[in-house]
N, C-alpha and C positions, 0 to 999 in steps of 0.2 A: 426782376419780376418775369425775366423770361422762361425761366423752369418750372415754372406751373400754368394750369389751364384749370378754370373751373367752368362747369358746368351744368345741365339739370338732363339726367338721363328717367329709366324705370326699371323697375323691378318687380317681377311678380302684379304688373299694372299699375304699380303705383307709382310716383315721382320721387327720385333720389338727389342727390347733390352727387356729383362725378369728380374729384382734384387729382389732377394727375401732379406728378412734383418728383422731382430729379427720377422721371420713367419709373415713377411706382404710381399702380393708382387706389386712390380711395374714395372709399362710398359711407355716406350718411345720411341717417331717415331722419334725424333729427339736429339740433344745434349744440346740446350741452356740451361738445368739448370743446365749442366758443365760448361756453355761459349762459348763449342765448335757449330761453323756453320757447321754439317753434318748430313743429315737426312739418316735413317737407310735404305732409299731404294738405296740412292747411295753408300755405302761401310760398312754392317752391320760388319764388321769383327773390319774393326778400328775403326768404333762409339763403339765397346764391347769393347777393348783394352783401349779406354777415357777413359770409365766408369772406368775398376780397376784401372789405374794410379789414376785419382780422391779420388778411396776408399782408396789408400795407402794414400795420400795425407791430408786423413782425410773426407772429402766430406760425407755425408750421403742424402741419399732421407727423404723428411719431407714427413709426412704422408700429404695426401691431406684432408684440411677442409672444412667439410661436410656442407654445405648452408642448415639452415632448413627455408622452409620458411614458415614465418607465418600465420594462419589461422586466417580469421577475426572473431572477438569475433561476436555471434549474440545478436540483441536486447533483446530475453528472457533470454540469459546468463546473459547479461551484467546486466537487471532487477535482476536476479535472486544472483549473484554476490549485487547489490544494498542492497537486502533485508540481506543479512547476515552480511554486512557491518553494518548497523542502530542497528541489535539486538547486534552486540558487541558494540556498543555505549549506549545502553542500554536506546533502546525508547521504550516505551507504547507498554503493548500486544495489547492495542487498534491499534495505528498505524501499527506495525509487520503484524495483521489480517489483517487490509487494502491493505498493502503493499501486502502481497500474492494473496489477490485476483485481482489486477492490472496485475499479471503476469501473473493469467487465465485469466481476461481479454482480455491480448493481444494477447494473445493463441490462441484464439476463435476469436479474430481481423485479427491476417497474416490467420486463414483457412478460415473464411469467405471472405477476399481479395485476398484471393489464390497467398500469398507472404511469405511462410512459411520459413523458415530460414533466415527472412531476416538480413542482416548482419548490424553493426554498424556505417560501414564507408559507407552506402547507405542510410540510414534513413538521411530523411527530413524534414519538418516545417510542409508539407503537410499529410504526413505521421502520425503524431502527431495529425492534424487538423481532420481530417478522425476520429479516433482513438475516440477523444471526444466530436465529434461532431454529436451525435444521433439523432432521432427523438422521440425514448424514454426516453432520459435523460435530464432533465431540466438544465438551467443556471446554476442555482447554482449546481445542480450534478456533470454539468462538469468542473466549479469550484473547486468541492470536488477532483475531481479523478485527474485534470493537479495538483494540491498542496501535493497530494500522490507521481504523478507518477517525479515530479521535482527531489527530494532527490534522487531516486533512479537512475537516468540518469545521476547528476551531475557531477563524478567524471570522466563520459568518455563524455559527451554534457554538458558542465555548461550551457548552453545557449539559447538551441534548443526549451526545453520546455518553457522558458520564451518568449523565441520570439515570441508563437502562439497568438493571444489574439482571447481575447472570448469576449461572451455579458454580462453585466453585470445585474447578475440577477436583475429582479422585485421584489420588498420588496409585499409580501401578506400579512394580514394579517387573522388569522386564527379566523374567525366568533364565537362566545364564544355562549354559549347555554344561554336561556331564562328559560325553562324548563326542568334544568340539572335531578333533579328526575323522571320524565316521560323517560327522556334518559335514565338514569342508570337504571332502571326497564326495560326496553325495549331492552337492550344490555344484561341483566344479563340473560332474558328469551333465546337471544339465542346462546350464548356461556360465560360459567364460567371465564375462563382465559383470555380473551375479558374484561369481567367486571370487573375483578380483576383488569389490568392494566388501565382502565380508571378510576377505582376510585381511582388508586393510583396516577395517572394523576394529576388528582381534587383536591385529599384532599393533597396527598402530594409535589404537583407541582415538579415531577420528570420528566425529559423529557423520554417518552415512548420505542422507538425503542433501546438505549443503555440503558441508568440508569437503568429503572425498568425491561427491559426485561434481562439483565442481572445481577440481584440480585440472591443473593445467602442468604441463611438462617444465615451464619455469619457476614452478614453486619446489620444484627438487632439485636437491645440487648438482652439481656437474657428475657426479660418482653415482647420483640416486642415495648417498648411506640419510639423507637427513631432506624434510619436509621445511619451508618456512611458508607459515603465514602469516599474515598484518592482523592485528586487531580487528578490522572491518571484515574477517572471511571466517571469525569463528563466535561462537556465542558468546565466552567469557569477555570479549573486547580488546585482550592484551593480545598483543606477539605471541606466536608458538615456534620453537625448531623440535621437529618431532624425528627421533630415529625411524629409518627404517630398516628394518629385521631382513636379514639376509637371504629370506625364503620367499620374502616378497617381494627384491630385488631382483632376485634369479628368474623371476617370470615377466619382468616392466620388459617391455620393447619401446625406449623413446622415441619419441616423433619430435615436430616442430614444436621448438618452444612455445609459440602463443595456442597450441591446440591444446583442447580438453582431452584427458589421458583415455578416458571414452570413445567420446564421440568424432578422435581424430581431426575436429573443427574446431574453429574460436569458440563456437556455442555449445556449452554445455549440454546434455539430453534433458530430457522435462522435469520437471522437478518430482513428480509421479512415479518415475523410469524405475525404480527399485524398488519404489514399493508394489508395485505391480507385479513386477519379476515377481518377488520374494512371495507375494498372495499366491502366484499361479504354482510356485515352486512347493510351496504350503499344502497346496490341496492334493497335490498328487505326490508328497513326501510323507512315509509309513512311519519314519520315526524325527522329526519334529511335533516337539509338543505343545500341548494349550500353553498360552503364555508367551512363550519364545519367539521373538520376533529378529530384526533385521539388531535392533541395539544389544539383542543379549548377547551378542561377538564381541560388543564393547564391555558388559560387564564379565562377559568371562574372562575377555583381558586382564580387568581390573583386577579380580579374583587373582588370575595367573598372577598376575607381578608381587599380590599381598604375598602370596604363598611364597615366591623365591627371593623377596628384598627382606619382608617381615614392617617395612617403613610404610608408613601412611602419609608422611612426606613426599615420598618419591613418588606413591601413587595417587597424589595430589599433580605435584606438577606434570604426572604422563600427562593427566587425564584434565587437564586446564582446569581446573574447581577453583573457586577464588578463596572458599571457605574446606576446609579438612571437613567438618559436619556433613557436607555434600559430599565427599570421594567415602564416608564412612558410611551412606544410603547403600552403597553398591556393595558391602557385605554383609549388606545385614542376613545373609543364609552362612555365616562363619560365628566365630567362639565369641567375638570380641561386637558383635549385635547390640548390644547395651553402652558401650564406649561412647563419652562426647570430648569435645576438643579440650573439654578443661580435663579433661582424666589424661593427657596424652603430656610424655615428656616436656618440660619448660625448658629453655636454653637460658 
C-alpha cells in the first residue's frame, strides 16, 4: 500500500481526487470507475475515503490509452514505398529507373497543380487523368508512364490507375531512308556520337534510346565481332548475340569494360541524349525528311537484310521480334505488304 498516495487537489477551482500509483498520476472529478455516483464537487472528503476502501479492496486505476491517430500516407510516399517494394521483388534496373522517375514526375505534378502533399485517401481518377494527360506527351507515352505508375499504386489503389482510360495510340510508321550513305555522311559531319548510334541503328538493328545508348564496353566480345545482351537490357525480354558489321568495328575505340561506350563512365548519358541530338541535327539538315527519325536506321536495316537474305526468318531474329507479324510491319513499303505469317513457308 505503499505505491500510492491519494489525495484531494483542484482544478480549474474546483476539487479533484489526486492517486499517484507506481509514479503515475491520476485525476478524477467524479467516482464511476469505482461504481460510486459522487462527483468531487459535492463531498471531495467521501469520494477520497471510496477511493482507499477501493485500493484495499484491490482496485487499481489503468493507465489511460493513448489514441494515436493516424496520419494519412501521401501519394509520393505511398509511390515511393511502391518503388522499394518492386526492387525487393527483384524487377529490371530498367523498370526501378522508370519507377523513380514517376515519383519526380509527380513531384513536379502536385507543385505545378499546387496540391503538394496530397494524401492517398483524396487521390482520384481525375487526379490520375491530369497527371498523364499532357500536351507534350504522346499516346503511347502516356501508355508507358500509367503501366509504370500501376505497380506502384497497387497495393494501396488496385484500381484507380486502371480505371483511367486513355487513347489508344496511332501505330506510325517510321519512313526508312533511300539515301541511307548521304545520311550517315551528313550525320557523322555533325556530331560523332550521333553517328555512332545510327550506325549502330542500321547495321546492328539495336533500338537506339536503351540498347545502344546504354551499352557498355562489356556487352561486346573481346574481338568487338558480336554484342550480347540479357533479356532485362532489351524489349523482346530474351537473350540477343548480335553481329557486329565490320565498318562499325573499324571506328569502336574500347575503353574500360564497366564504361558506357558513350559517355566513357559507368553512367550512361540521359536517356533524352539522342533524341535531342537527332531534333537539333533535324532542323538544320536539308535532306532528312518528314517522318524519318532516329529508328528509320533501324528499318532500313531491316529493309537491307530482306533484300540480300530474302528470309523473314533471319529478319526476325536480327531484329528480336517474338512474332514474324512484327518483323513483316517493317516492309510494309515492299511487294510482300500484304503477307501474314500463315502465308509464309511451314517447316
Amino acid at each position: 500500500m505503499k505505491n500510492f498516495k491519494i489525495s484531494i487537489g483542484t482544478s480549474k477551482s474546483k476539487p479533484i481526487i489526486i492517486i499517484y500509483y507506481n509514479n503515475l498520476r491520476h485525476r478524477y472529478w467524479n467516482g464511476k470507475v469505482i461504481g460510486v455516483d459522487l462527483k468531487t464537487e459535492d463531498n471531495p472528503l467521501l469520494l477520497k475515503a471510496a477511493f482507499e476502501l477501493k485500493f484495499r479492496e484491490g482496485w487499481r486505476p489503468q493507465p489511460k490509452k493513448k489514441i494515436v491517430k493516424e496520419v494519412p500516407i501521401t501519394v509520393i510516399q505511398a509511390l515511393q514505398q511502391g518503388v522499394e517494394v518492386k526492387k525487393k521483388q527483384g524487377c529490371s534496373e530498367r523498370f526501378i529507373k522508370d519507377a523513380k522517375r514517376i515519383v519526380k514526375l509527380w513531384q513536379r505534378y502536385e507543385s505545378e497543380q499546387q496540391i503538394k502533399n496530397l494524401t492517398l485517401d483524396k487521390l482520384q481518377p481525375l487526379h490520375i487523368r491530369n497527371f498523364l494527360i499532357r500536351p507534350n506527351w504522346s499516346a503511347k507515352t502516356q501508355r508507358t508512364v500509367k503501366s509504370t505508375l500501376s505497380p506502384l499504386l497497387s497495393e494501396f489503389k488496385p484500381h484507380l490507375v486502371k480505371s483511367v482510360k486513355l487513347k489508344k495510340p496511332i501505330s506510325t510508321l517510321h519512313k526508312p531512308f533511300d539515301n541511307i550513305n548521304e545520311i550517315l555522311d551528313s550525320v557523322k559531319a555533325y556530331n560523332k556520337k550521333l553517328y555512332i548510334c545510327c550506325l549502330m541503328t542500321y547495321g546492328c538493328l539495336l533500338r537506339p534510346h536503351r540498347e545502344i545508348r546504354e551499352l557498355s564496353w562489356k556487352d561486346f566480345s573481346e574481338d568487338l565481332t558480336y554484342i550480347h545482351l540479357s533479356g532485362n537490357r532489351n524489349k523482346s525480354g530474351r537473350n540477343r548475340i548480335v553481329p557486329v558489321p565490320s565498318y562499325i568495328r573499324e571506328i569502336l575505340v574500347k575503353g574500360e569494360a564497366h564504361h558506357n561506350i558513350f559517355s566513357g563512365k559507368p553512367q550512361p548519358l540521359n536517356q533524352d541524349y539522342f533524341k535531342t541530338l537527332w531534333s537539333r541535327f533535324k532542323r538544320q539538315s536539308k535532306i532528312v525528311e518528314p517522318g524519318q527519325t532516329l529508328y528509320s536506321f533501324r528499318h532500313s536495316g531491316a529493309i537491307e537484310i530482306f533484300k540480300r537474305t530474302g528470309s523473314i526468318s533471319k529478319l526476325q531474329k536480327a531484329m528480336g521480334h517474338s512474332s514474324i507479324n512484327v518483323s513483316l510491319t517493317y516492309l510494309r513499303g515492299l511487294d510482300i505488304a500484304e503477307l501474314k505469317e500463315n502465308d509464309m513457308p511451314m517447316i
